[in-house]
C-alpha positions in Angstrom: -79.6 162.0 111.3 -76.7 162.9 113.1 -75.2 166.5 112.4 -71.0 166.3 112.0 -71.4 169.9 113.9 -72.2 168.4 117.1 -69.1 167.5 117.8 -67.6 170.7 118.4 -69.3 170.5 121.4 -68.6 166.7 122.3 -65.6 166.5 120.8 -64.6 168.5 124.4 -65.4 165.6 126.4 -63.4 163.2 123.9 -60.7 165.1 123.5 -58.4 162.7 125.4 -55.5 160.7 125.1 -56.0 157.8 124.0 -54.7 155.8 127.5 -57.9 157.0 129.4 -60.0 154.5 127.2 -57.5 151.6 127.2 -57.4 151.4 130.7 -61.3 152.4 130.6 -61.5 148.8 128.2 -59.3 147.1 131.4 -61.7 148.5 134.1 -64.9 147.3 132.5 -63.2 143.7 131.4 -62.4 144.0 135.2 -66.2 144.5 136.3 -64.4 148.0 137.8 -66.1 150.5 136.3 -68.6 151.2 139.5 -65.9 151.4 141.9 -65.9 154.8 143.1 -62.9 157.1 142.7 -61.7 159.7 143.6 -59.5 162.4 141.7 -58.1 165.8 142.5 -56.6 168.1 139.9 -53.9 170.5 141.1 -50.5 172.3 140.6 -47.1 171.4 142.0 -45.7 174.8 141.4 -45.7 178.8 140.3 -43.3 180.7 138.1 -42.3 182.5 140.9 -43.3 181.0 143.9 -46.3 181.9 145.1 -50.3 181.7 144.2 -52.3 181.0 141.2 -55.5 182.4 140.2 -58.0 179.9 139.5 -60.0 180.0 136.2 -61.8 177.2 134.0 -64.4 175.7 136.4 -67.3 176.9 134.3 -65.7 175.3 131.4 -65.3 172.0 133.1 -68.9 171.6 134.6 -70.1 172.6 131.3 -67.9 169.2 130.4 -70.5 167.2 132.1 -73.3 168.9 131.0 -72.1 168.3 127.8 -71.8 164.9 128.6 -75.5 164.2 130.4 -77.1 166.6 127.8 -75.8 164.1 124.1 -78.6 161.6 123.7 -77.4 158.0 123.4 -77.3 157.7 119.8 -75.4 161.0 119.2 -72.6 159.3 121.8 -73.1 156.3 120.1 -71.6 157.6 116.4 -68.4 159.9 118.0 -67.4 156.9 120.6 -67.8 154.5 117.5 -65.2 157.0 115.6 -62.3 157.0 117.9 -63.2 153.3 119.5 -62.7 149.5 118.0 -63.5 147.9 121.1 -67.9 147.6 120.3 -68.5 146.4 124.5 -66.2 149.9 125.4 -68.7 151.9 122.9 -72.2 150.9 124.4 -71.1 151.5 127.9 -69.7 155.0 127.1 -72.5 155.5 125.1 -75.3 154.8 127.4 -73.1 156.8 130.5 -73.7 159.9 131.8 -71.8 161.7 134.8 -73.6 160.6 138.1 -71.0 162.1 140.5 -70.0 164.8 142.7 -67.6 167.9 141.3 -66.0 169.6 144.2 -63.7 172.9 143.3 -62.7 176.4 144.3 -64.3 178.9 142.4 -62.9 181.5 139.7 -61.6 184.2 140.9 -59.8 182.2 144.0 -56.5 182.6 145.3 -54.7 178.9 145.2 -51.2 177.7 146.3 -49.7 174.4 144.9 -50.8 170.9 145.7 -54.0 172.4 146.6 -56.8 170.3 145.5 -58.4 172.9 142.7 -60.7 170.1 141.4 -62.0 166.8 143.2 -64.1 164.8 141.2 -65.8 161.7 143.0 -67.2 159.6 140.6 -67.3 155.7 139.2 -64.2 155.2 137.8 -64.2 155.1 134.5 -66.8 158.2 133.9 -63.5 159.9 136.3 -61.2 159.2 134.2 -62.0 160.0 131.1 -62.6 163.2 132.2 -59.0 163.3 132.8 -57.8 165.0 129.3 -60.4 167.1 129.2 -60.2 168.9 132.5 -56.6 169.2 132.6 -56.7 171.4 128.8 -59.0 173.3 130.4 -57.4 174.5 133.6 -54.0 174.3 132.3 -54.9 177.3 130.1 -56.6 179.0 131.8 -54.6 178.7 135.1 -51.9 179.8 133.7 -53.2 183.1 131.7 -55.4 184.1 135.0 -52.0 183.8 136.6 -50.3 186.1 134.1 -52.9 188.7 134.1 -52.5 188.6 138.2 -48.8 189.0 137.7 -49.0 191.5 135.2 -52.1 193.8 136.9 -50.4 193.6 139.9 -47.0 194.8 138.8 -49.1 197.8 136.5 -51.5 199.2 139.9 -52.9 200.7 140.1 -52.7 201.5 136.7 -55.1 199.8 134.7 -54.1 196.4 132.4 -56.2 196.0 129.1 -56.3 192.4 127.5 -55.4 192.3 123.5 -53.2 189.4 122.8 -56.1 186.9 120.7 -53.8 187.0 117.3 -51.1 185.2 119.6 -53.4 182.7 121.1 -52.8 179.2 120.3 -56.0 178.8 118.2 -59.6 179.8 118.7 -60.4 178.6 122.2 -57.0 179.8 123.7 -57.9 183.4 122.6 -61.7 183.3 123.7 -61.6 181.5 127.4 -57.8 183.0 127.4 -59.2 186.2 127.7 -61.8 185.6 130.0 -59.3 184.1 132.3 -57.3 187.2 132.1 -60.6 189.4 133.4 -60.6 187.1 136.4 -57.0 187.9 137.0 -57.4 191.6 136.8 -57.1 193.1 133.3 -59.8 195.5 133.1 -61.0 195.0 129.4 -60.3 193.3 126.4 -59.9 193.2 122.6 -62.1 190.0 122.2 -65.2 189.9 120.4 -66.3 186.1 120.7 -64.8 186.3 124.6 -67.7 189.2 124.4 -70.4 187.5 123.0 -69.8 184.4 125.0 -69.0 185.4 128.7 -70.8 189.0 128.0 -67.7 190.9 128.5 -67.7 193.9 126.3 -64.9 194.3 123.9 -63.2 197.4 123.3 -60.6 198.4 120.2 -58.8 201.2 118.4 -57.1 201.6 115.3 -53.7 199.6 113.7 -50.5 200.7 111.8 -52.2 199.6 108.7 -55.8 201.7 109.3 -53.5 204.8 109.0 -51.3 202.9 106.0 -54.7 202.4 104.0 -55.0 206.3 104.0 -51.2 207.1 102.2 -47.7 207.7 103.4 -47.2 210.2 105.4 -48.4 212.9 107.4 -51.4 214.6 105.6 -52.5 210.5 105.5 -52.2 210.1 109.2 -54.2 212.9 109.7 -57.1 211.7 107.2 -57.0 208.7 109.0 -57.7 210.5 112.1 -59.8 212.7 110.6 -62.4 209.5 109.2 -62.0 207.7 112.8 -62.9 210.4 114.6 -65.8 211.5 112.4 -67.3 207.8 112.4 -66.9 206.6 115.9 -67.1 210.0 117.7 -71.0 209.2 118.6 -71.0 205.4 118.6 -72.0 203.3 121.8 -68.4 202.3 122.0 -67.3 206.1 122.2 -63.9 205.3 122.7 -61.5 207.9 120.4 -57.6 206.6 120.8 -55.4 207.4 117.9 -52.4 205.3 117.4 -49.5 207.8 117.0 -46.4 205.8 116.1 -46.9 204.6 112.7 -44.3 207.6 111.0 -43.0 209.6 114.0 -44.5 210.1 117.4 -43.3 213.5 118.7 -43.1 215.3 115.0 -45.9 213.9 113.6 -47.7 211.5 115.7 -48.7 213.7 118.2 -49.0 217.0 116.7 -51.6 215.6 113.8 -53.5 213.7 116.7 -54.3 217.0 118.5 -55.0 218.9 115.5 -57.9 216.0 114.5 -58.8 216.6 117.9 -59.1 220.2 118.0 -61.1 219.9 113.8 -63.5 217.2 115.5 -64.3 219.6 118.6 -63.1 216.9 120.7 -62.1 218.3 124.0 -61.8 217.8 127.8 -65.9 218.1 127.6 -66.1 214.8 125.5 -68.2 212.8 127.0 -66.4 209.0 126.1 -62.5 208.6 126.2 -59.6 210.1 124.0 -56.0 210.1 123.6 -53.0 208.5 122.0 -51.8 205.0 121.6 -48.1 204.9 122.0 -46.6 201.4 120.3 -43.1 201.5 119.9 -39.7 203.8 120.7 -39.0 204.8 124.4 -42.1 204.3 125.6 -41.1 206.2 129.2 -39.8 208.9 126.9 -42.2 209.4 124.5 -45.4 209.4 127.0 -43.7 212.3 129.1 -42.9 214.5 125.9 -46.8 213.3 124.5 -48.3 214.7 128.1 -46.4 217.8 128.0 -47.9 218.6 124.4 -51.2 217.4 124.9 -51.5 219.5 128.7 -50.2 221.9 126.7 -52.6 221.5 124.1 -55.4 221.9 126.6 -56.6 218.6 126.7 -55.5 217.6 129.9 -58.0 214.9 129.9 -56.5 213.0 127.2 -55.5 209.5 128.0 -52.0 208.0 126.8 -52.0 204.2 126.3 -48.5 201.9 126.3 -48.4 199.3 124.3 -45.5 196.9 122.7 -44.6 193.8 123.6 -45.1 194.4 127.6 -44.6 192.3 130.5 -44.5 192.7 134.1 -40.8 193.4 134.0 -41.3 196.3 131.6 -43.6 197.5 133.0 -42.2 197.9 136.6 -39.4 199.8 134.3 -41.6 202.1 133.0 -43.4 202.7 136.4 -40.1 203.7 138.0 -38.8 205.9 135.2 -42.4 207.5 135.9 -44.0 207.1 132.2 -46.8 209.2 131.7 -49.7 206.3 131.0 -53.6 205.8 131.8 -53.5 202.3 130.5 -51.2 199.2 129.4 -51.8 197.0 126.4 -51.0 193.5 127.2 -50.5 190.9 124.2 -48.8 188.0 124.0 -47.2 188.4 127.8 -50.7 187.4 128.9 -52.5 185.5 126.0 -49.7 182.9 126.5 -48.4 183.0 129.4 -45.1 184.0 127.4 -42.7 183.0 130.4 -44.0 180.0 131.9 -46.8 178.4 129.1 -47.1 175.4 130.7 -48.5 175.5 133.3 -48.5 171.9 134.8 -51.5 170.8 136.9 -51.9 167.2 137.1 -55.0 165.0 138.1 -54.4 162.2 140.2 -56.1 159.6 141.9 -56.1 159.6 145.6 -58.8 157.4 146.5 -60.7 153.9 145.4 -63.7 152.8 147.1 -63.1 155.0 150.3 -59.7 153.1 150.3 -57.0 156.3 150.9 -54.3 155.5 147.5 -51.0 157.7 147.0 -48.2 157.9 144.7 -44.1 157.4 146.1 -41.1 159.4 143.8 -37.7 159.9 143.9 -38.6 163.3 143.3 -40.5 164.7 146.8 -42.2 167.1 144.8 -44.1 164.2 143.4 -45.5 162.5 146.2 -49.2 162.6 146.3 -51.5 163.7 149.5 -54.1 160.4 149.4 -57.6 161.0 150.4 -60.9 162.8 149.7 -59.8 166.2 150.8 -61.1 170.0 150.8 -59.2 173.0 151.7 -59.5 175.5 154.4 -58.1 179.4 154.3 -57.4 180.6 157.6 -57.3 184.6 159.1 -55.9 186.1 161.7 -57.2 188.5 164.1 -56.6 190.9 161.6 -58.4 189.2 158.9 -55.6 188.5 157.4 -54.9 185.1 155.2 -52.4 183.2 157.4 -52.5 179.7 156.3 -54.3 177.3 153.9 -55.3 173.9 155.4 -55.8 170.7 153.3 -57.7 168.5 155.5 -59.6 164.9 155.1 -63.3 165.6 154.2 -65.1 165.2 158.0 -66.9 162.1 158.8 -68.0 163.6 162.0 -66.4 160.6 164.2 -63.0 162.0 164.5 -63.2 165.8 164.0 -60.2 168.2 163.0 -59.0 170.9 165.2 -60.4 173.4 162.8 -63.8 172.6 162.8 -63.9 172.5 166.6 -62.5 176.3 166.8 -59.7 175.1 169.3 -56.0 175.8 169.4 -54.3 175.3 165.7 -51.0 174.2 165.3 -49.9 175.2 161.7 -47.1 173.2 160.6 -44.3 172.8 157.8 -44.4 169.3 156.6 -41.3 169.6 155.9 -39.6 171.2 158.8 -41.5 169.6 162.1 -39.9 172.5 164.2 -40.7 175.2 162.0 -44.7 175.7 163.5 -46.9 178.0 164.4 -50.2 178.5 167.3 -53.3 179.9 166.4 -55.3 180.2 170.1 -59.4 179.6 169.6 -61.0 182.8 169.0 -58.1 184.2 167.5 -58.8 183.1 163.7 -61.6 182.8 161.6 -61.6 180.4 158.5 -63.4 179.9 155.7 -63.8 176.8 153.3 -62.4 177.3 149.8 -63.7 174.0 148.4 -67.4 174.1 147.2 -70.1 171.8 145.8 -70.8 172.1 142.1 -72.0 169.1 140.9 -73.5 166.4 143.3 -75.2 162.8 141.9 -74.5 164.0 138.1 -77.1 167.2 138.9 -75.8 170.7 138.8 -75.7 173.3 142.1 -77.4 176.0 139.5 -77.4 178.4 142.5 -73.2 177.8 142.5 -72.8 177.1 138.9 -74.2 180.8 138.1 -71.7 182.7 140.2 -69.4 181.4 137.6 -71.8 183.1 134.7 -70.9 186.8 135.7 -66.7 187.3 134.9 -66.8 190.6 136.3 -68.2 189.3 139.3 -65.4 186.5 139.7 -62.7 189.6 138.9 -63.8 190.9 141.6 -63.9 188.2 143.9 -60.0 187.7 142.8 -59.5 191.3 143.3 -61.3 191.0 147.2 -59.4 187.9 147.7 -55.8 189.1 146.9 -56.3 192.1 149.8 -56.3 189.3 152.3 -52.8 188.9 152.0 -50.0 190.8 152.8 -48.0 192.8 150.6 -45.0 190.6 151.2 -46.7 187.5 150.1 -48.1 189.6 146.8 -44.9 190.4 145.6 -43.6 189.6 142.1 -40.1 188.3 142.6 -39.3 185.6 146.0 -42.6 186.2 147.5 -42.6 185.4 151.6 -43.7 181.9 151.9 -47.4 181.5 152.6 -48.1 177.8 155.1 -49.9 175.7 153.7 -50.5 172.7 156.1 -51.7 169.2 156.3 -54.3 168.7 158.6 -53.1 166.2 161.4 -55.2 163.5 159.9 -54.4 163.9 157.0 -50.5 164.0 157.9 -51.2 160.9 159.7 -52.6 158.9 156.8 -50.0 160.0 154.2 -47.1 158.9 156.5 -48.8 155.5 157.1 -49.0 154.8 153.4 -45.7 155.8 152.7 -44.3 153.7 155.7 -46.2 150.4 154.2 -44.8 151.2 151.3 -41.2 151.1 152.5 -42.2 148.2 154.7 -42.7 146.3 151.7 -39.6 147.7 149.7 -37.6 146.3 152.7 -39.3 142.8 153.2 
């Protein structure tokens, strides 16, 4: 008997729109469905410019795993639920993923219309992984960029993750905050995102713990008093009291360092203490909260800023020179608050080995056809200098690159706007990797993915390859991101049939 929970798990792979299987009906009433296709899932654009942070891959291989691991029958029943057509069902019911998953991994640095994702597959198991990967990266693409934005703006003051009660439902809040560990945020508030990626979660007290206690001071400082007493020796020995909830410099403050002081917590406590500032001037209050607590003689206590923050605000509060240890970030980061969609797209560029690519009025628009990977090249200095999108090598007609010879980087778009590298002058590295190859899993790959700390810090490594000018929050210098000549070649041949045709 078929358990309706299962499909929490399936219901991922199905969770398409409902085009993907009517044109999944036409391919197999076609005899198509073995042709083998080839799609690549990437962004056209930034909120500001420059890079993205790539997160999601582990969630999308885990798609096919999914999909290879749900016995025939157990297909057989969910297909049947959301599918009239009975020949559609026991075809998708008896298929499994038997292609090859190419992508960048978390934690990498990607610039638009890079291919994040290339899945090489027959074509129907391709595209009805369509929905599917796109919620995924979407998401998370956009929150790992946030958190980059954000951490980067904060440094090095550290950024802590808290925004789950904003999420947009249960999955947005648990892989939303993994994504923003992989794009810098030091901790989190999450305690599924914990259990699941084995990131540990970390939290303090609200407005209404203090609220539970009375009105007023003598209840704030029972509150402190209980929290203190309770958590003081825990494994998560973590001792912030929020200080806001009647008045921060009056009461706030002063009650916080006298539950301090009746607790014997000092500058010889052995986990971390200090306030939680949530409201008010926030560059104000901190500096008058130092002064007390230094004052005090616990120099050692940490402030925390919290309140609706964002990268702009907290620039602000950098340059007014706000005494803080630690942002909170919420919603800024859980949804992406300025720019929540994110819009990656997953097209088609290939159909059995035939190149394929899609014309607009809009240049923005206009796909680059062929299987491709992608290529980050260094300077002498070791510095990132270019990305290359190149045609995956069929050792007959090698690129430049591989053959360590003089590289021309150029702008597509601007022919006389190029660059030389000379040979020996640049090293290079290639961004795309193997993840999935004939339906079976690279574990050795796959598990790099496991460890989020370990993909944080890849991101982290990553971002000191570029420059400071390329890192900046607001018009970022323009990082090249070429065609390889090939490549160049093949798009402008398919665009020149096209017009060919448009004038015959």
């Amino acid at each position: 008997m078929i358990k309706e929970n299962i499909l929490t798990e399936f219901a991922k792979v199905i969770n398409s729109d409902r085009y993907q299987y009517t044109e999944s009906d036409v391919f197999l009433m076609e005899g198509m469905e073995n042709k083998e296709a080839v799609f690549d899932m990437y962004f056209r654009k930034t909120e500001d410019g420059g890079f993205a942070v790539v997160s999601g891959i582990q969630e999308v291989i885990n798609l096919i795993k999914i999909l290879n691991n749900t016995s025939e029958e157990e297909k057989k029943y969910y297909f049947s639920q959301i599918i009239e057509e009975e020949h559609l069902v026991s075809f998708l019911s008896k298929m499994t993923f038997t292609g090859d998953l190419y992508a960048m991994r978390d934690g990498e640095i990607v610039y638009p219309n890079e291919p994040v994702i290339t899945i090489k597959a027959p074509l129907i198991q391709a595209k009805i992984l369509e929905t599917p990967i796109l919620n995924i990266m979407n998401m998370q693409l956009a929150i790992a960029t946030k958190a980059s934005r954000i951490t980067r703006a904060a440094h090095p003051i550290p950024v802590s993750s808290f925004g789950s009660r904003r999420a947009h439902g249960f999955d947005s809040a648990v892989a939303g905050t993994k994504a923003s560990i992989i794009g810098g945020c030091v901790s989190h508030s999450n305690l599924v995102t914990e259990y699941k990626y084995n990131v540990p979660s970390v939290g303090t007290m609200s407005h209404s713990f203090i609220q539970t206690f009375g009105v007023g001071k003598e209840a704030e400082i029972k509150a402190f008093n209980a929290f203190i007493k309770h958590r003081q020796n825990r494994k998560q020995n973590s001792l912030i009291l929020l200080i806001d909830t009647y008045n921060t410099i009056e009461i706030g403050i002063l009650n916080a360092i006298k539950a301090f002081k009746e607790n014997n917590i000092d500058d010889s406590y052995n986990g971390i203490y200090g306030v939680r500032i949530d409201s008010g001037d926030l560059a104000y209050l901190s500096k008058k909260c130092r002064t007390i607590l230094d004052n005090a003689g616990l120099k050692k206590a940490k402030i925390f800023l919290t309140n609706s923050l964002n990268e702009s605000l907290i620039k602000s509060l950098k340059e007014q020179e706000a005494s803080v240890d630690l942002f909170g970030v919420g919603d800024a980061i859980a949804v992406s608050k300025s720019n929540p969609c994110f819009g990656g797209v997953y097209k088609i560029v290939e159909i059995d080995k035939e190149p394929v690519i899609k014309l607009s009025e809009d240049v923005i628009k206009i796909s680059n056809p062929g299987f491709k990977e992608v290529y980050r090249i260094f300077d002498h200095n070791h510095e990132a200098y270019a990305d290359l999108i190149t045609l995956v090598n069929n050792d007959e007609d090698k690129d430049t690159l591989l053959d360590h010879e003089d590289l021309i980087i150029r702008d597509e778009k601007y022919e006389f706007k190029n660059s030389t590298l000379k040979k020996e002058t640049y090293t290079f590295k290639k961004l795309t990797k193997t993840f999935v190859k004939n339906g079976i899993v690279n574990e050795n790959e796959y598990s790099l993915l496991l460890d989020i700390f370990s993909s944080r810090k890849y991101y982290l490594e990553s971002l000191n390859d570029f420059s400071r000018e390329r890192k900046r929050l607001e018009n970022p210098h323009k990082y090249k991101v070429d065609l390889s000549k090939d490549l160049l070649k093949l798009k402008y041949s398919l665009i020149k049939k096209i017009k060919q045709e448009i004038k015959n």
